[in-house]
N, C-alpha and C positions, 0 to 999 in steps of 0.2 A: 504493500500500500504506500510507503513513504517513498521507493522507487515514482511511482507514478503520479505520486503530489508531487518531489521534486521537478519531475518531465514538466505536470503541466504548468508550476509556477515561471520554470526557466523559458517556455513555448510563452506563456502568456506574458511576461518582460517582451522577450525579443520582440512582441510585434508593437506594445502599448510605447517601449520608449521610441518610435518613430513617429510621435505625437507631432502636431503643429503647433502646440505652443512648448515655447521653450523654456519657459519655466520648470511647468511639468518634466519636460523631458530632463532639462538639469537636477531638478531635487529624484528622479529616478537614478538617473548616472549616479551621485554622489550617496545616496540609500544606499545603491546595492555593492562599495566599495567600504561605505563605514560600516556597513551590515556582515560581510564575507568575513571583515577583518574584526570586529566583535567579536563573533562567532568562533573563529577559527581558533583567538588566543584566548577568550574565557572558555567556551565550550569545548571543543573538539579536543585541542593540544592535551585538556584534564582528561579529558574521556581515555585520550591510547595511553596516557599514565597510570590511571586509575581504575577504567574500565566503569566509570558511574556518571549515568546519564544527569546525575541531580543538576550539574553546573548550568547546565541549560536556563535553569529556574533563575540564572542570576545574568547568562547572555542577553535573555527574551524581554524581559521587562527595561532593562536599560537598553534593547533596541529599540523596545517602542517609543520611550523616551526620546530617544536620539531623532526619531518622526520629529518630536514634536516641537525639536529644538531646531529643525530643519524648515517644519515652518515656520516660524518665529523669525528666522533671519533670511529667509529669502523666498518666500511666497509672496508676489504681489497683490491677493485680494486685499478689500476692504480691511483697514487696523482693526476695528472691533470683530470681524469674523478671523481673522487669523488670527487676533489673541485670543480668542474663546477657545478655538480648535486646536491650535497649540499646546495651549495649557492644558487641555483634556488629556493629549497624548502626552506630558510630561507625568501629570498626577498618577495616569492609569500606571506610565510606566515605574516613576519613585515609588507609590506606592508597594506596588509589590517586591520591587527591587529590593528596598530598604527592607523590606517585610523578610525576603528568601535571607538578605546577611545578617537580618540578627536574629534571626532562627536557626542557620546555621551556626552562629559563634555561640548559643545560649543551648543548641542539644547537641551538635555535632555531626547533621544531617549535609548534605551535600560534601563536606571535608572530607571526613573520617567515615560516614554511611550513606546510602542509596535512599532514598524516599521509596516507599512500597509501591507506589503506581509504577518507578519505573522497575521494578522487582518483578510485579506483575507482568510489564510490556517482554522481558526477558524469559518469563516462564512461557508466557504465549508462543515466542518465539522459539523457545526452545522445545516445545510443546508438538510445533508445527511441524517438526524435521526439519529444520531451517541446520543447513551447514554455516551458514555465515551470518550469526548471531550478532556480534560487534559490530559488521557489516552495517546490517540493518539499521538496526543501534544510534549507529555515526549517521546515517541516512535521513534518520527520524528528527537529530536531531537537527541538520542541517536544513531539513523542512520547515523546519519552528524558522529558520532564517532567512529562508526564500521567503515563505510567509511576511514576515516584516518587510522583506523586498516589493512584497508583489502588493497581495489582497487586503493586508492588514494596513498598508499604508497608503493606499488608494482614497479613499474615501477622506483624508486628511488634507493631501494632496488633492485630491480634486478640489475640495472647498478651498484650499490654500490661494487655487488660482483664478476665482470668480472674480470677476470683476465687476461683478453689481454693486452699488453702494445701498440696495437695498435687501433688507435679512429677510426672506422668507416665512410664510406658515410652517412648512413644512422643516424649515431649517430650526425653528423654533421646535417643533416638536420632536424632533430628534434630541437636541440640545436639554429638551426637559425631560424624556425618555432618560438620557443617560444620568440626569441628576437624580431621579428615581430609583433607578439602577443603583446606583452608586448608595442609597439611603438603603435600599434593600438587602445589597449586600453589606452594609454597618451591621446592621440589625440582625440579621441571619448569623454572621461571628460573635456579636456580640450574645447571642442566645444562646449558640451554641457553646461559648466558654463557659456562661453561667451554669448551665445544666451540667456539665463535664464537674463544673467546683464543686457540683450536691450528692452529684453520681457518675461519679467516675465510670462508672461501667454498665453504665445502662445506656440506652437508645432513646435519645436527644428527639424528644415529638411534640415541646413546646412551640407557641410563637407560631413562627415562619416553617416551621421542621414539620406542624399540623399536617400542611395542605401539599409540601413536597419534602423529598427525601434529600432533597440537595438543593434548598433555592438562594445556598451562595453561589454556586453556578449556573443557575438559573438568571441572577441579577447580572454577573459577568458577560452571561451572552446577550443580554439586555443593553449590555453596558455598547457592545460593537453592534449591533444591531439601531440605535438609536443613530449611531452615525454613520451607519448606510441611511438612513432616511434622512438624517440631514444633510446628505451629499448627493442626495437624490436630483434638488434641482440645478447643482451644478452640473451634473454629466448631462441634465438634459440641453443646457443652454451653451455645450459644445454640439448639439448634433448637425447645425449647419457649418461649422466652422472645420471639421475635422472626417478623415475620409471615414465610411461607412467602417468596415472592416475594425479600426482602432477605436471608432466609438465603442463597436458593440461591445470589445474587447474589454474596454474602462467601465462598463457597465457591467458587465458577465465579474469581473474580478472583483470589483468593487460589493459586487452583493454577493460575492463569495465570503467574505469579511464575516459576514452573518453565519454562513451556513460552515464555514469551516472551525469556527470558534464553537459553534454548537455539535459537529463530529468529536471533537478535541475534548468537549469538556464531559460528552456521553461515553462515548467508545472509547476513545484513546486513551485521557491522562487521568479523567477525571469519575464521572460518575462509578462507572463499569467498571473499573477497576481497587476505588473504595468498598464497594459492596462484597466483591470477595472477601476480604477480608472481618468485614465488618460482620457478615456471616458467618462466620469464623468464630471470630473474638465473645460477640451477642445472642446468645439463645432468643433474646425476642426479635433478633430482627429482622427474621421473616417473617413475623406477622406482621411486623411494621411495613414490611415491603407489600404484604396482601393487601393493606387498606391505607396505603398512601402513592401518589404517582411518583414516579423517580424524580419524574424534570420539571416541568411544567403544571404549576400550583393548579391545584384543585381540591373540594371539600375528600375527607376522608370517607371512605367505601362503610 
């Protein structure tokens, strides 16, 4: 799978940076050089040392960061839309960023051990018959870096280079989508710590944990999803300007943002590979799992 994300991020670059505006195309050039070279010296170089995908957790979030400092100094939309949009991808990225370094200096995860999800990604794979385990591995995580090259920084970039001096409905409602977002997943950590300090070892079904079994990933795909819709009317007010083929292409990638962050956080790193464990660990938690949805809140069964 991470073979063929890689394919289609490097196929979906090669055709979008031959963009007519040259903004775009410069803050793509200069992405996918600060991005390779992130990547390669926090992520990868640890990985053939250490053989543990955790560093990733500390390349990803300070790339997306680096989005957001990209636009900040050379996007020419409107000041007040490329300080909003900027900042979001700074916050999205320090936050977690700062979150992975002092989780790792205060348990020892990332340094000295693996986080379970990618334990998990390792058992699947080894699971599979896969001969080339590390392979993979190194693949998956280089995907996490096209990703910031490509789909995940689209949507920043495109609003980056609007030149409307008027902000949108819909730019609005993306913009308050992601401040929702962003409150939902407070709320959801913040519940879930509380309940962890009363019972350590029970399964967490106050709050937010009621109506889903994970809706801090729920609020995170919410969080990139609000800014595909408010990049929405950006790409459309390239479709006379720019040739058909690379429109569709900043559209197709651009609302991949959505759909790839919601793979990622069910399948891959996040949902689906908690629950193992958490089945494991919790005698109740399959029945928590019989009357609550995994992703996407709703009242309990």
């Amino acid at each position: 799978m991470s073979v063929g994300l890689n394919l289609f991020f490097i196929s979906l670059f090669s055709v979008i940076v031959f963009t007519e505006f040259d903004t775009l195309a410069n803050l793509l050039l200069l992405n996918s050089i600060l991005q390779v070279t992130l990547f390669i010296l926090v992520a990868c170089i640890p990985f053939l040392r250490t053989k543990r995908v955790s560093y990733v957790d500390i390349a990803w979030p300070f790339g997306v960061a680096l989005i957001g400092v990209q636009i900040l100094l050379m996007g020419d939309a409107d000041f007040i839309r490329k300080l909003i949009v900027g900042s979001v991808y700074i916050f999205i990225g320090l936050r977690m960023g700062v979150g992975a370094l002092v989780m790792a200096k205060a348990t020892g995860v990332i340094y000295k051990t693996e986080f379970p999800r990618y334990n998990y990604r390792r058992m699947i794979l080894e699971q599979s018959g896969s001969k080339y385990v590390n392979s993979h591995l190194l693949a998956e995580i280089m995907a996490q870096g096209f990703a910031n090259i490509t789909v995940l920084a689209l949507p920043g970039f495109l609003l980056a280079t609007n030149s409307s001096h008027s902000i949108s409905s819909m730019e609005v409602m993306g913009i308050c989508i992601w401040v929702v977002a962003y409150i939902l997943e407070s709320m959801a950590d913040a519940q879930k710590l509380l309940f962890i300090s009363k019972h350590k070892h029970g399964v967490c079904n106050i709050g937010l944990w009621k109506y889903s079994r994970h809706p801090n990933y729920f609020a995170e795909w919410l969080v990139w999803t609000g800014l595909v819709i408010a990049a929405f009317p950006s790409w459309l007010a390239m479709m006379n300007s720019e040739s058909f083929l690379i429109w569709i292409s900043l559209g197709v990638g651009m609302a991949c943002a959505s759909l790839m962050m919601y793979i990622t956080l069910v399948h891959l790193t996040g949902a689906t590979p908690a629950e193992y464990y958490s089945v494991r660990k919790r005698k109740e938690y399959k029945a928590y799992q019989e009357k609550t949805n995994m992703f996407f809140p709703w009242f309990p069964r």
